[in-house]
C-alpha positions in Angstrom: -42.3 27.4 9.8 -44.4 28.9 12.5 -44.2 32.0 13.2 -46.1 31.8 17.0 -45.6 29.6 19.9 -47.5 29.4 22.5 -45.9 29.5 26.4 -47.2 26.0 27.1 -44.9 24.2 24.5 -41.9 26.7 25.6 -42.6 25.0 29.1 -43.0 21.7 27.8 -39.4 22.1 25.7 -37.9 23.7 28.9 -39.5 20.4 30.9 -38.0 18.2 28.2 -34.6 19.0 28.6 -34.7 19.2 32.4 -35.8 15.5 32.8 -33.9 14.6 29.8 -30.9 15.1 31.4 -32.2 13.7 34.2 -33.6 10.5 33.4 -30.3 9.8 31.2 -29.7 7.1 33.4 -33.1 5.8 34.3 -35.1 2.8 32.1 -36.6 3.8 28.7 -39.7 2.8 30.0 -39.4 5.4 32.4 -38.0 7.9 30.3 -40.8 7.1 27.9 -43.3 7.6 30.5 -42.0 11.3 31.3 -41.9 12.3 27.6 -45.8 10.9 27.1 -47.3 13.0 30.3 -44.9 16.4 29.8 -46.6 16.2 25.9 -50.4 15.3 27.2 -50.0 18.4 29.4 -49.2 20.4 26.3 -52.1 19.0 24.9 -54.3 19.2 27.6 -53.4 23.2 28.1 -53.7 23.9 24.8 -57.3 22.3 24.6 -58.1 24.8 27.8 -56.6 27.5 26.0 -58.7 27.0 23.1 -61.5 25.9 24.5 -65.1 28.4 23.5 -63.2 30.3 21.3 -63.2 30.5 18.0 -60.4 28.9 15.3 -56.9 31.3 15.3 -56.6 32.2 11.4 -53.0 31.2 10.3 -50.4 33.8 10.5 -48.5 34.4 7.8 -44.9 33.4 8.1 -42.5 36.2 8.6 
């Protein structure tokens, strides 16, 4: 298991759940939609994140 997270995918999981709950009731398509551009935002913040630095060594697992 990991034994770091970073704060944008504690956002994202937070996001998740919030919407999740709210788009119970709305189309898949639409639910789909949400899940797809909350994730691409992780990915997108994480590329920022990392960008011009170097690789992060793995950590060992605790």
């Amino acid at each position: 298991m990991f034994s770091r997270v970073s704060p944008s995918r504690l956002v994202a999981l937070l996001v998740l759940v919030v919407t999740g709950s709210a788009l119970v009731r709305a189309s898949v398509l639409v639910a789909g939609l949400a899940a797809t551009l909350i994730l691409a935002g992780v990915a997108v913040a994480d590329g920022i994140r990392a960008y011009g630095k170097p690789p992060e060594p793995p950590a060992p697992s605790v």
